[in-house]
Legacy VTK file of the C-alpha trace (Angstrom):
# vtk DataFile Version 3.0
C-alpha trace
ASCII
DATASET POLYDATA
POINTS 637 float
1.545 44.188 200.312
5.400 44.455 199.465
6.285 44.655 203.194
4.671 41.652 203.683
6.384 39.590 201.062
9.106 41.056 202.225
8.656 39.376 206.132
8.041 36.267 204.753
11.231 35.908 203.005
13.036 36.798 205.480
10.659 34.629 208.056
11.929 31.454 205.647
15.241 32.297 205.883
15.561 31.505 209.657
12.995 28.220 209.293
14.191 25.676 212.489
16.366 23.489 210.507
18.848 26.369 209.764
18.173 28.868 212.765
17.902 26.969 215.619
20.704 24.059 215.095
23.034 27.396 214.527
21.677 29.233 217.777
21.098 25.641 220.057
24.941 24.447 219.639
26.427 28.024 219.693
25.469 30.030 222.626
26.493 30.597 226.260
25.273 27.746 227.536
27.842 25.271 225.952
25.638 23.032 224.983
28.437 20.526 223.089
30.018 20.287 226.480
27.070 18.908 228.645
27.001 15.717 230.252
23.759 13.108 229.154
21.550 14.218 231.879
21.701 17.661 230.381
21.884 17.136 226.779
18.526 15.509 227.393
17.273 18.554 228.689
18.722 20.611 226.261
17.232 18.239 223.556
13.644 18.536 224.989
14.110 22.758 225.059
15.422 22.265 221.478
12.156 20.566 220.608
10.062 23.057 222.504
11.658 25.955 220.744
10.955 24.374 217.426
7.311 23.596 218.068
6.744 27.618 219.501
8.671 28.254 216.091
6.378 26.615 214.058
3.280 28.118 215.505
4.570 31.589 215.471
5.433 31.495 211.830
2.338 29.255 210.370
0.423 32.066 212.280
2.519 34.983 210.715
1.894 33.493 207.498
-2.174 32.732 208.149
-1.813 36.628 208.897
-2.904 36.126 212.707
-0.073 38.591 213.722
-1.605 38.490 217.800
-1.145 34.999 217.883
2.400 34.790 216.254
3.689 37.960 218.484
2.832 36.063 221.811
4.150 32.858 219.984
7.138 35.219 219.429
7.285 37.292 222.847
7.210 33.024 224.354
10.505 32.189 222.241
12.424 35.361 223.730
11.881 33.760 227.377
12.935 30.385 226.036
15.691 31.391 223.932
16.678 34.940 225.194
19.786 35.746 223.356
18.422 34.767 220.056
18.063 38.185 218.171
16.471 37.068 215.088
13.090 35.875 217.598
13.350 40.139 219.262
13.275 40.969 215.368
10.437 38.577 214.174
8.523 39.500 217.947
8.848 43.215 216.397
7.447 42.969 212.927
4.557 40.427 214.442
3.651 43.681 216.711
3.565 46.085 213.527
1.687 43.642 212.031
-0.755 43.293 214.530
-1.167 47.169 215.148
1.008 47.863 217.923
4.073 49.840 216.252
4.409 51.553 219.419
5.479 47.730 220.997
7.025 46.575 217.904
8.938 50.316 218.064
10.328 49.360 221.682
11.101 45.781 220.616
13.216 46.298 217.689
14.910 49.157 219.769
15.754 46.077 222.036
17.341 43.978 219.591
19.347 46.808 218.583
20.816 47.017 221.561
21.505 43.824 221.291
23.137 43.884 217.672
25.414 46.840 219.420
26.160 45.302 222.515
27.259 41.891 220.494
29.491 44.010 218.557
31.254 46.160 221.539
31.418 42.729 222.475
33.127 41.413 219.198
35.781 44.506 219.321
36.688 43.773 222.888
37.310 40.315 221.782
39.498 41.182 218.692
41.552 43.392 220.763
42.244 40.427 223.293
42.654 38.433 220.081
40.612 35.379 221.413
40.274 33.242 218.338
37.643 31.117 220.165
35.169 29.821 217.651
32.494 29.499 219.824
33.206 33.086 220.869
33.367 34.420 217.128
30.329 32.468 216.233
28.351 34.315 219.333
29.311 38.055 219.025
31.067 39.091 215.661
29.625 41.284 214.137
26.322 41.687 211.518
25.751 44.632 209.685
23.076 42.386 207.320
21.516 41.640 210.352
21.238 45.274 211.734
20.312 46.284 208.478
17.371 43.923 208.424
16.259 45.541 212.236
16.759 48.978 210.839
14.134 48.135 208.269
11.899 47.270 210.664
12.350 50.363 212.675
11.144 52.144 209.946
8.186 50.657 209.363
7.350 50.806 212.960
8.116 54.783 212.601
6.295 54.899 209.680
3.472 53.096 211.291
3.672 56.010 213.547
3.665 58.426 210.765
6.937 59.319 211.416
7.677 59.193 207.715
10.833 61.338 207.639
12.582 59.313 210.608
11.750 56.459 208.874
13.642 57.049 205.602
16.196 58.102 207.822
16.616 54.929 209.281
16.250 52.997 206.016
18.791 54.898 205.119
21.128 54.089 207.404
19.889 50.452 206.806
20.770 50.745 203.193
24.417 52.320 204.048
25.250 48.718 205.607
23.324 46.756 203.260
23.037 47.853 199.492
20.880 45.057 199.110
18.159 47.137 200.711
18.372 49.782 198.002
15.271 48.059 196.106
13.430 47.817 199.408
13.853 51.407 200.392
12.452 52.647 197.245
9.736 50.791 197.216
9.264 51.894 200.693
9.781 55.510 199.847
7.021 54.906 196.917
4.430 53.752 199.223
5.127 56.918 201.622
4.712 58.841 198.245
8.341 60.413 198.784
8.444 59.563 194.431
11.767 61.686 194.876
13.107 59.547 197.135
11.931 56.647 195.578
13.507 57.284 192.320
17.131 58.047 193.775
17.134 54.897 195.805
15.965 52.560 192.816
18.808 53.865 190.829
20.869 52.890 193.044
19.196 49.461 193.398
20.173 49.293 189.719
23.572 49.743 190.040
23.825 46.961 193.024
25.229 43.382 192.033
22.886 40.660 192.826
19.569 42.689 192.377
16.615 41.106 190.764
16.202 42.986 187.705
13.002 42.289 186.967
11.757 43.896 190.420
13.761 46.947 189.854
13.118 48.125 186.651
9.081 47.598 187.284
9.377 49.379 190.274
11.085 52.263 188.584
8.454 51.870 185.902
5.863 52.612 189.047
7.660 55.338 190.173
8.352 57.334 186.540
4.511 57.357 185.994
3.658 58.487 189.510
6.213 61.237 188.621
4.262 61.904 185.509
7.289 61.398 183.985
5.174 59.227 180.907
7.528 59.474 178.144
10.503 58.331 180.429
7.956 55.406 181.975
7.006 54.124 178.190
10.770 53.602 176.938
11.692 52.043 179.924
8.385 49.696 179.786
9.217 49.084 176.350
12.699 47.979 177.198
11.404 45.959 180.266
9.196 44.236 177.529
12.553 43.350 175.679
13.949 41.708 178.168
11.148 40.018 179.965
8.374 38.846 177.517
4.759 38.542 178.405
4.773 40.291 181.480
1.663 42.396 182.363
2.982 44.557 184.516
5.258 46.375 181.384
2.349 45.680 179.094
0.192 47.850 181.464
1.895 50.647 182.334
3.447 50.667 178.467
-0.474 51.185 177.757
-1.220 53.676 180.615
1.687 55.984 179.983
0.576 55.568 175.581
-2.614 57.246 177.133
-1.037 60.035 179.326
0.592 60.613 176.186
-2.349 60.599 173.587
-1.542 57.870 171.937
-4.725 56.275 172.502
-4.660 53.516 169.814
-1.267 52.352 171.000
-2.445 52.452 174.628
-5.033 50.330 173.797
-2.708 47.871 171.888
-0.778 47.337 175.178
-3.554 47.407 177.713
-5.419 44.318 174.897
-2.121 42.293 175.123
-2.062 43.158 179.207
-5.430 41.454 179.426
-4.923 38.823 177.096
-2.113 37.806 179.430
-3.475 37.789 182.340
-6.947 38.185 182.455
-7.242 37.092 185.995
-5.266 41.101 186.828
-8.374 43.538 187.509
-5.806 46.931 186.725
-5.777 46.644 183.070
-9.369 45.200 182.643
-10.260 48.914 184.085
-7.572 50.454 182.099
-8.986 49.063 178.659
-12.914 49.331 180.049
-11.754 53.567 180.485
-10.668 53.559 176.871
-12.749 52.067 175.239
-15.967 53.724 176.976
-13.753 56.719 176.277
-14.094 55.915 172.298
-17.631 55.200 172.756
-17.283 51.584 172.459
-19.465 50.593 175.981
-20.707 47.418 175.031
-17.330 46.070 173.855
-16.149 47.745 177.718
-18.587 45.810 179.403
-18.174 42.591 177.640
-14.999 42.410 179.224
-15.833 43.297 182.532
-17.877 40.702 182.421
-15.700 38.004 181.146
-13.354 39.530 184.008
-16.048 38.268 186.204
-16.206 35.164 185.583
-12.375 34.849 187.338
-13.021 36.927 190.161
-16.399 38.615 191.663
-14.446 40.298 194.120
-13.169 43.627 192.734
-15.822 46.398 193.526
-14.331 48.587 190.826
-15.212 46.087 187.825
-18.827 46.052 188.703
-18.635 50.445 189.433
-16.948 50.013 186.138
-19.803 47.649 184.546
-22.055 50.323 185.757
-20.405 53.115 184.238
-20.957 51.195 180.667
-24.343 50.488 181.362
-25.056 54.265 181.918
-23.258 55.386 178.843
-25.769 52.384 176.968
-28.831 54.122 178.945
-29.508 51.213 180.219
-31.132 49.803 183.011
-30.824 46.003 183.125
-28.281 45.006 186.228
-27.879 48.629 187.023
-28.572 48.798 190.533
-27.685 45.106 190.824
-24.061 46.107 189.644
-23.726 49.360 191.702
-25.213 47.699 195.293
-22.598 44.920 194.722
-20.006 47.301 194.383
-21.130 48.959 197.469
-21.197 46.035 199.364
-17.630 45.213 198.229
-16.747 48.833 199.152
-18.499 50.934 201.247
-16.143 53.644 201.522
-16.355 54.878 197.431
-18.078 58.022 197.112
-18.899 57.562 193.614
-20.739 54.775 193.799
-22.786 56.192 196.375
-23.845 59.110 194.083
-24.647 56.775 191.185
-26.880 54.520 193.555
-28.476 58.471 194.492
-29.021 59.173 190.846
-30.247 55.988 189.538
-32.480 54.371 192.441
-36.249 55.196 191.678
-37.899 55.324 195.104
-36.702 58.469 196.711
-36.314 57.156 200.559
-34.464 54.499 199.183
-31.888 57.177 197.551
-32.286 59.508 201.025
-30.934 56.051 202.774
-27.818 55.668 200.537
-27.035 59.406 200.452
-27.300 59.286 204.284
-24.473 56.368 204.453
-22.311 57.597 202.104
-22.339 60.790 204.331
-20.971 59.018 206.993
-18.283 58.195 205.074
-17.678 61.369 203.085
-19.790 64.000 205.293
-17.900 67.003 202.885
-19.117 65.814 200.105
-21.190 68.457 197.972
-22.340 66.138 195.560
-24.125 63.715 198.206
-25.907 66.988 199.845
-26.395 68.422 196.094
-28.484 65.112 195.618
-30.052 65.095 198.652
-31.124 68.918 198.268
-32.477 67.666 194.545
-34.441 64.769 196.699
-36.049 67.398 199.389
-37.211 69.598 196.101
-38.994 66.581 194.276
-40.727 66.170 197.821
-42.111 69.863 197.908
-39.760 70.535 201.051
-38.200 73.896 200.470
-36.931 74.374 204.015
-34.433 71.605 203.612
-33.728 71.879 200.244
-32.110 75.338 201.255
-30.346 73.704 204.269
-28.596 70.894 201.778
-27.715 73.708 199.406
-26.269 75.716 202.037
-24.433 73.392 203.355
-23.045 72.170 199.658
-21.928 76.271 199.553
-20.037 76.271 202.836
-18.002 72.722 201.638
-17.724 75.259 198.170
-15.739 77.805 199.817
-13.756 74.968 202.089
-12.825 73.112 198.866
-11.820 75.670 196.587
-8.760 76.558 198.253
-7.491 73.076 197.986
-8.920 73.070 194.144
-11.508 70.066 194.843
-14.396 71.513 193.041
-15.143 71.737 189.920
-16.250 75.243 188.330
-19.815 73.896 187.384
-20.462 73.135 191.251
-18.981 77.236 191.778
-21.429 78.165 189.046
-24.060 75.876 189.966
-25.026 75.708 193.754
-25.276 79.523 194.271
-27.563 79.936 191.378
-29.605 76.522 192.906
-30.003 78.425 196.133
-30.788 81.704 195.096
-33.793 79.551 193.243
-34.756 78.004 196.293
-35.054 81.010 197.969
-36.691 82.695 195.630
-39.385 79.951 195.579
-39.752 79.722 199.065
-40.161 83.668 199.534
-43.259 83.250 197.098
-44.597 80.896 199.538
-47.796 82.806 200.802
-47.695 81.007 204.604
-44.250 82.458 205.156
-44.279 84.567 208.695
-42.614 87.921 208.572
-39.383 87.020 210.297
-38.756 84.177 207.949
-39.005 86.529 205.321
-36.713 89.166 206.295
-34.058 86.083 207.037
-34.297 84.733 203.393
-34.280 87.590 201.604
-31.014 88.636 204.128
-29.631 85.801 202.750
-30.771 85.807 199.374
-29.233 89.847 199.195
-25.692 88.015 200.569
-25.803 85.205 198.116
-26.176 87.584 195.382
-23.797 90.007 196.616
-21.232 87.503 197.190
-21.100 85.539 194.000
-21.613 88.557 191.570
-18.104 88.414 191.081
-18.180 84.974 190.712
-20.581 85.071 188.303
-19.051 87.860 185.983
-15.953 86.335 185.721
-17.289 82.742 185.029
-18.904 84.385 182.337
-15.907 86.184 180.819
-14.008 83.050 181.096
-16.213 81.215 179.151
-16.135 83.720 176.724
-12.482 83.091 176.110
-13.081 79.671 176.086
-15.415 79.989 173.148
-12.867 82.442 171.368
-10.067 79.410 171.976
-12.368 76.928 170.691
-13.461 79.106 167.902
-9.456 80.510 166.680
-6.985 78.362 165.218
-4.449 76.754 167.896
-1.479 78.581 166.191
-3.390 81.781 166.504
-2.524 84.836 168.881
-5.588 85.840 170.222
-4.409 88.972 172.178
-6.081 91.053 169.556
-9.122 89.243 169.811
-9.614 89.311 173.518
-8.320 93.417 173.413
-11.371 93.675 170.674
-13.908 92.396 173.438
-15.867 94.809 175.941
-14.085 92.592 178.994
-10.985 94.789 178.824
-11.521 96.285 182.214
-11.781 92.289 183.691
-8.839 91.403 181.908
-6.686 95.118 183.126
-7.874 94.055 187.120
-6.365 90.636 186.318
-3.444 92.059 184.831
-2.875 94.598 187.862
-3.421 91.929 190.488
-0.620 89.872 189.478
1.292 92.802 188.737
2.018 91.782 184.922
2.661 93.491 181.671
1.502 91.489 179.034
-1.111 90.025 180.892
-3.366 88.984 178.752
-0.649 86.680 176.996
-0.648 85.356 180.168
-4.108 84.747 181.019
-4.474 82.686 177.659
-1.641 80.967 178.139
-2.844 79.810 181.352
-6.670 79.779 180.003
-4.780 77.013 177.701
-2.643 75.580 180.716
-6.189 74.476 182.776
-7.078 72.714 179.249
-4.326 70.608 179.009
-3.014 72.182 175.889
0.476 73.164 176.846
1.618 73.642 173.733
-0.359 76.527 172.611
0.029 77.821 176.447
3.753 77.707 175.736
3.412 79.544 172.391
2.013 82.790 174.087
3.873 82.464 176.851
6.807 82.760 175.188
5.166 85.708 173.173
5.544 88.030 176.769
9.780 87.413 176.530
9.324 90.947 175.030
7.703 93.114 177.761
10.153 94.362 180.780
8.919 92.306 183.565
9.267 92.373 187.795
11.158 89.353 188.782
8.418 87.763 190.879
6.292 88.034 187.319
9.186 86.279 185.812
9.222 83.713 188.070
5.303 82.628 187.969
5.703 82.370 184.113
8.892 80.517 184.112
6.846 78.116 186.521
4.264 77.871 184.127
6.758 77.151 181.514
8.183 74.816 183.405
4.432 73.106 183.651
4.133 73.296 179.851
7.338 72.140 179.021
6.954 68.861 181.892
3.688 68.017 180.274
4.842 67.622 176.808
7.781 65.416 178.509
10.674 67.784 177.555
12.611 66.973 179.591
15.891 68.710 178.417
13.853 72.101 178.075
11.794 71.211 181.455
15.753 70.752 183.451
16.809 73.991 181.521
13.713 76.328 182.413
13.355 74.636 186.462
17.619 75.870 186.645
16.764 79.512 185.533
13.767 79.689 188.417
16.006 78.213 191.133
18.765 81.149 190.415
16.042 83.625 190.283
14.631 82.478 193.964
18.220 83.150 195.410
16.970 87.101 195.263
16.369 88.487 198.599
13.635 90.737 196.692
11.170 88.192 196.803
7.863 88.843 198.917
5.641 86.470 200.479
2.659 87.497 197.776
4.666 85.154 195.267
3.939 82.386 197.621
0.612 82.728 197.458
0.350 83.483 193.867
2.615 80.474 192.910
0.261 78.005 194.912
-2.921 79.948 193.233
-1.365 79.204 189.403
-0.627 75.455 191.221
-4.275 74.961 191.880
-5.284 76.730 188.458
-3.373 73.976 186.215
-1.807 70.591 187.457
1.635 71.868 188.653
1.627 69.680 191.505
-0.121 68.474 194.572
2.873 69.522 196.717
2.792 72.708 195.342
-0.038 74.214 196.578
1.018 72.698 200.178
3.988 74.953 200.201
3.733 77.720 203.468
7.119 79.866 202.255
10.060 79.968 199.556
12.182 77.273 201.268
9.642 74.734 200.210
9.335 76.261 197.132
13.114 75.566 196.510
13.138 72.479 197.896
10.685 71.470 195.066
12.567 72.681 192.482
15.796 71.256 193.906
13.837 67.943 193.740
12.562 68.435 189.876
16.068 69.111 189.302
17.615 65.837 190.314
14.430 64.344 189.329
15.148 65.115 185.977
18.693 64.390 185.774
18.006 60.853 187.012
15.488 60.423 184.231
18.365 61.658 181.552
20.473 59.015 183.465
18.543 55.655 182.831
20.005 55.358 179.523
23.259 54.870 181.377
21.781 52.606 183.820
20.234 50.818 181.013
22.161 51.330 177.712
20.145 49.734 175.375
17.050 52.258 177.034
LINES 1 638
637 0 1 2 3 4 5 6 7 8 9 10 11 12 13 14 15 16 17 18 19 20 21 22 23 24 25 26 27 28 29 30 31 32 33 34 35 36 37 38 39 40 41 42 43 44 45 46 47 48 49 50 51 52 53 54 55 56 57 58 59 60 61 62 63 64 65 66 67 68 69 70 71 72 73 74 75 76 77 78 79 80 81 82 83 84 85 86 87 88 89 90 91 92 93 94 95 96 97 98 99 100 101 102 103 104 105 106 107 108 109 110 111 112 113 114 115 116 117 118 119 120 121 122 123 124 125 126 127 128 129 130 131 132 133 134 135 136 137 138 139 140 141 142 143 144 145 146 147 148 149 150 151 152 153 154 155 156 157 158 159 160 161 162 163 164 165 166 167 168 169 170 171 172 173 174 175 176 177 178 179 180 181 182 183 184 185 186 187 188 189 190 191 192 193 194 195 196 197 198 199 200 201 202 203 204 205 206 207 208 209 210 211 212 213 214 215 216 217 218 219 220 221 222 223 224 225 226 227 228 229 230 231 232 233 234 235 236 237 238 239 240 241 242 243 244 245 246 247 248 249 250 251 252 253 254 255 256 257 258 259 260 261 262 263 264 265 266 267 268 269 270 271 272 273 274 275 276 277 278 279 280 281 282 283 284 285 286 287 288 289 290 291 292 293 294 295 296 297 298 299 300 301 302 303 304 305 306 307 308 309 310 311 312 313 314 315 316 317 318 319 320 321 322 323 324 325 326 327 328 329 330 331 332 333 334 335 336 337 338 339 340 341 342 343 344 345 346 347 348 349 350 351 352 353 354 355 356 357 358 359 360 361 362 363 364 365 366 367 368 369 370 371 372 373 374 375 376 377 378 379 380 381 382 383 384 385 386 387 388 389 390 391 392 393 394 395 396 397 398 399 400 401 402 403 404 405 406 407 408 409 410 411 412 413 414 415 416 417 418 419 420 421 422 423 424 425 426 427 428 429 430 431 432 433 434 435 436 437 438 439 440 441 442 443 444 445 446 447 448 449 450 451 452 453 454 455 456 457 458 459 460 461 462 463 464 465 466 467 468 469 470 471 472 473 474 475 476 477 478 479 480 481 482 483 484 485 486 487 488 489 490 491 492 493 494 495 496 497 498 499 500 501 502 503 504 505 506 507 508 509 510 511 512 513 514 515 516 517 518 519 520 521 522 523 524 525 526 527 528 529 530 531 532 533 534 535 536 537 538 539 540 541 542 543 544 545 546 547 548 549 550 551 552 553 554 555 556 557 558 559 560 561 562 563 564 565 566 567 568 569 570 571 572 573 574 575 576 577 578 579 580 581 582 583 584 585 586 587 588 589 590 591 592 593 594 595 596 597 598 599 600 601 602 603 604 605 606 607 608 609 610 611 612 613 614 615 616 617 618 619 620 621 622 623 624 625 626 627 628 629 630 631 632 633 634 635 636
């Protein structure tokens, strides 16, 4: 963990020899002025204080953070206006999962830090020039900064996120060394924003390791899905430190985001190559090359990767994965239960171990505890329903089903499912049902309840089922036509018209069905033939809220293709438009509806009114200047 590494630098800084000589011979008590009697004493508490030192900090370190906060909370009473031992009591209560106490702590050696420098001006306005005095209360802003920092972790501990950049902030403001540290702080919120404008300006600090920030900002481009960006700048990372993985890796990972898959595989080879002992780019390359159909070469490496470290229960998932694709069965189950036991909490290991184990109580036991971890998952009650239907038990088969349905309808506003679970599970039920009605025991009431149901299923997913079926007609007539093709005349030709006129009207669209295969595109990943007809409904008179979901969906396009000049340009012209006070609340929810449609952005379908909806492009905005910026930050980017 970075915040660890983090303590324990700052932990070494203040080992005995430096902190408590300082601290012993410079505080209240005077101790260069005592007589023998109590220099002896003062000796044998300077001992004491060591020893509790040690133990608190061999514990830190040994990751016991109980036993170094009472070590800690023991030096305060010995050595109570020593700040650094109210810091190091705070993080060792984080730690140890008591922000709440580590939150009140650090408060208290705040107070201290202020009070020492109310202190300090008091002092300069009396102009005392008393070394001892100056030595006890001038002021620290590095060391407030460094209790600031852990405020924020204790806040964010409490998932009081926003506070806590706050206070990094303000941490930052007296120390730019913590620029680098904020960032990567912001990054493990997921505040990438954030992240991103604080790492810049840990580039432009003096004294910064440059290794640390430019890998960091490496992190934070391709969380951004900012992959053409994250490449150059891995490329020039590369240049200036050789051999290291970490550029190597996410050089190869953003190649592959942007289909360059032999060149992503040339940097994920060299990643492993140099250090094979790293798990990431072992599953990187295993992906790819499974991807390209090359399984045993994927699992040859997994299992070399094996022999350096059994504890990573991805590789053997992974293993497993290459095995399946070989259709075979040899160390299978061996693979996937070792995973399992590495990991309980993976869901799709559990639905592997449900596919592939033989004896079906066996698979009713896994699917069972991977409910208990993941009790909304459709595909463990899917499996379980197929499990109750090999044993003849209809009644529960239905139950499972119905149950996958109701986590259908829960998931599909927050675009978890996949259309062939929407197609699949209501056709599975209405099945069931129809099976079990045939049943000749079935009593009267029983029957009128099923076929109640089986009349709502039906009714309810008619819809469904229509347009699933019109939408995979256009998907054949994209897959069919050339890419550079308009297929408005084609789609106009087919006897879905009156489908495509209700879609048109419900978004409230001229030109609509330029629209709906440009976004039919858009949910394929092929943004530039979304783009192309797109751009083909520039000639129809549109409302301004129809304006604004295709300039979004431009905007998406033009992102994914890493245009970033165009992408700036288009995300402008939609942040002018939203200043209208004709806006309604319907392009709220039709914005978030596209958002869950294509990949516009996991925030985006989170947003509840147009505030947040400027806020995010406010944020793309300075996003995407800071991108255009690291060539100044790094010329020879």
């Amino acid at each position: 963990m970075l915040f660890s590494k983090q303590i324990q630098k700052f932990l070494k800084s203040f080992i005995p020899a430096k902190l408590y000589h300082r601290t012993m011979y410079n505080t209240q008590c005077g101790f260069k002025n005592l007589n023998s009697s109590q220099q002896n004493q003062g000796q044998e508490l300077k001992l004491m204080i060591n020893d509790v030192y040690q133990r608190a900090y061999e514990s830190f370190l040994d990751e016991n953070y109980e036993e170094s906060a009472k070590s800690f909370k023991q030096l305060k009473k010995l050595d109570p206006h020593n700040i650094h031992n109210q810091i190091n009591y705070s993080i060792a209560l984080q730690k140890s999962n008591k922000p709440y106490d580590g939150l009140k702590a650090i408060k208290k050696a705040l107070s201290m830090i202020d009070g020492n420098q109310n202190k300090g001006q008091q002092q300069n306005n009396q102009q005392d020039t008393s070394v001892l005095q100056q030595n006890i209360i001038a002021p620290n802003p590095f060391l407030k900064s460094s209790a600031l920092a852990v405020k924020a972790q204790c806040l964010a501990s409490l998932n009081q996120i926003d506070d806590a950049i706050k206070i990094y902030e303000e941490a930052a403001s007296l120390n730019n060394q913590q620029y680098l540290s904020l960032g990567n702080f912001c990054f493990e919120q997921k505040r990438l924003h954030k992240a991103l404008v604080h790492l810049l300006k840990a580039a432009s600090t003096k004294n910064q390791s440059l290794n640390e920030v430019m890998i960091s900002i490496i992190k934070t481009l391709y969380e951004l899905r900012l992959f053409k960006a994250c490449f150059e700048l891995s490329e020039k990372y590369l240049f200036i430190f050789h051999n290291q993985y970490e550029g190597m890796y996410f050089a190869g990972k953003s190649c592959y985001q942007l289909n360059n898959k032999e060149k992503a595989r040339k940097y994920l080879e060299m990643a492993v190559v140099v250090a094979p002992q790293q798990f990431e780019p072992v599953i990187a390359l295993s992906k790819l090359l499974r991807e390209q159909g090359e399984c045993q070469e994927a699992l040859n490496i997994l299992q070399k990767f094996l022999n350096y470290d059994c504890s990573q229960a991805e590789i053997y998932l992974e293993a497993a994965e290459s095995l399946i694709k070989l259709n075979r069965k040899d160390n299978l189950i061996d693979y996937l239960q070792q995973s399992l036991k590495l990991n309980q909490k993976c869901l799709r290991t559990h639905i592997l171990l449900g596919e592939n184990l033989t004896n079906l109580q066996e698979k009713i036991k896994i699917i069972d505890i991977g409910l208990i971890y993941f009790p909304d998952s459709h595909e463990l009650h899917f499996l379980k329903s197929t499990i109750h239907q090999q044993l003849n038990n209809t009644a529960l088969q239905i139950r499972e089903l119905e149950k996958c349905l109701s986590l259908l309808e829960q998931n599909r506003n927050n675009n978890q499912v996949e259309c062939q679970y929407s197609f699949k599970y209501p056709q599975q039920l209405i099945q069931a049902i129809t099976c079990k009605l045939q049943e000749e025991q079935i009593n009267p009431n029983e029957q009128l309840e099923l076929q109640s149901k089986l009349n709502k299923i039906k009714l309810q997913y008619e819809s469904y089922f229509q347009e699933k079926t019109i939408n995979q007609k256009i998907l054949s007539a994209l897959e069919v036509k050339n890419s550079s093709t308009d297929l408005s005349t084609l789609l106009l030709n087919q006897t879905d018209l009156i489908h495509l006129v209700k879609a048109i009207n419900k978004i409230n669209l001229q030109g609509g069905i330029h629209f709906l295969v440009g976004l039919e595109y858009a949910k394929r990943n092929q943004h530039q033939q979304s783009q192309h007809n797109l751009e083909q409904i520039e000639m129809f008179e549109l409302p301004l809220e129809s304006q604004i979901i295709i300039n979004f969906l431009q905007f998406h396009n033009l992102f994914e293709q890493q245009d970033y000049q165009r992408s700036l340009e288009k995300i402008n012209v939609i942040q002018k438009q939203l200043e209208s006070n004709r806006l309604s609340e319907q392009l709220i929810a039709d914005l978030k509806q596209m958002a869950k449609e294509t990949n516009l952005g996991k925030s985006f379908t989170q947003m509840e009114g147009l505030q947040d909806v400027k806020q995010f492009c406010q944020e793309q905005i300075e996003t995407l200047a800071i991108t255009m910026k690291l060539k100044q930050v790094f010329p020879q980017f």
